[in-house]
C-alpha positions as CSV (number, residue, x, y, z in Angstrom):
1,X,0.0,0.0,0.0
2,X,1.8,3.7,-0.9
3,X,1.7,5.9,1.8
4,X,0.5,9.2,1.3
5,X,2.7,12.3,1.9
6,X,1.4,15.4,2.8
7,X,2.9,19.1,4.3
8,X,1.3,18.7,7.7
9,X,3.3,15.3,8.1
10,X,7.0,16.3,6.1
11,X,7.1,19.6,7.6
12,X,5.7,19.4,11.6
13,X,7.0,22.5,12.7
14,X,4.6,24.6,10.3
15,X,1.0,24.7,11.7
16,X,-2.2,26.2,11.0
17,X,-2.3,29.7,12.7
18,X,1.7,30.6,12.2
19,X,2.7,33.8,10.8
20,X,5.4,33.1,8.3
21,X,7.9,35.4,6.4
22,X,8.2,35.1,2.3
23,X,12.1,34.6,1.6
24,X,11.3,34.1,-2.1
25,X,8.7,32.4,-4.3
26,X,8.9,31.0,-7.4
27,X,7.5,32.8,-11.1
28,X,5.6,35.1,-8.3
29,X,7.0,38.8,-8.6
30,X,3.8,40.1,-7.0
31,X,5.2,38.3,-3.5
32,X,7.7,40.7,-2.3
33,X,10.7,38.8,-0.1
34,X,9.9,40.2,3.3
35,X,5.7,39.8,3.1
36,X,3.8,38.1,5.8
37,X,0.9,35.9,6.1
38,X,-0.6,33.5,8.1
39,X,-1.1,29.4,7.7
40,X,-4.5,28.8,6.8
41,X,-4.6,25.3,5.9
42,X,-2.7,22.7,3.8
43,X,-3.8,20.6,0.8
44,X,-1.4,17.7,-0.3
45,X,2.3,19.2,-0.8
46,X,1.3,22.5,-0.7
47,X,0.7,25.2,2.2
48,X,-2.1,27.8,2.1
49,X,-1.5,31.5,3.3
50,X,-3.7,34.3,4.0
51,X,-0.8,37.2,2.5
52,X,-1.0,40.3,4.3
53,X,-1.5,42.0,0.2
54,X,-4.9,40.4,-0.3
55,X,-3.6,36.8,-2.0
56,X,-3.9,33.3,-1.0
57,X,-1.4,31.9,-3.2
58,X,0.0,28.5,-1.4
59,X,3.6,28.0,-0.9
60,X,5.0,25.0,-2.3
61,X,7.6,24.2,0.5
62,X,9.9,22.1,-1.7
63,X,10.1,25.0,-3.9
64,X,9.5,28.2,-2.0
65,X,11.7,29.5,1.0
66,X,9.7,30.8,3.9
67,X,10.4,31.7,7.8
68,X,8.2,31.1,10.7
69,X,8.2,33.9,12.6
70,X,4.8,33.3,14.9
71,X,2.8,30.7,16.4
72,X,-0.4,30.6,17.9
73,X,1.1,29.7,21.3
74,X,3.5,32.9,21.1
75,X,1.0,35.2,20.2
76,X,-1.1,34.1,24.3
């Protein structure tokens, strides 16, 4: 049976709730390095963030380069 990988289970240390920092995305000049956003959910390899500009583009951790700067428990 092939085991399913998905973002929540290859990259535990990003959860829904986090603020995270773009470092650079991929074909996507309209997402400055530097902008914020906040985990929203994920779907298969790919993590979906409310941007602070008004998108919802996903980051694609294998290609993207992101920072978590907040979680949920930091912000108690």
């Amino acid at each position: 049976m092939k085991q399913t990988i998905t973002c929540e289970s290859k990259y535990p240390w990003v959860k829904v709730g986090d603020r995270i920092r773009l470092i650079s995305m991929k074909d996507e000049p309209q997402m400055p390095e530097g902008l914020c956003g906040t985990v929203s959910f994920f779907y298969a390899v790919q993590i979906h963030v409310h941007w602070e500009n008004g998108s919802s583009l996903a980051l694609i951790p294998e290609i993207d380069k992101f920072k978590v700067i907040k979680t949920p428990d930091e912000n108690a």
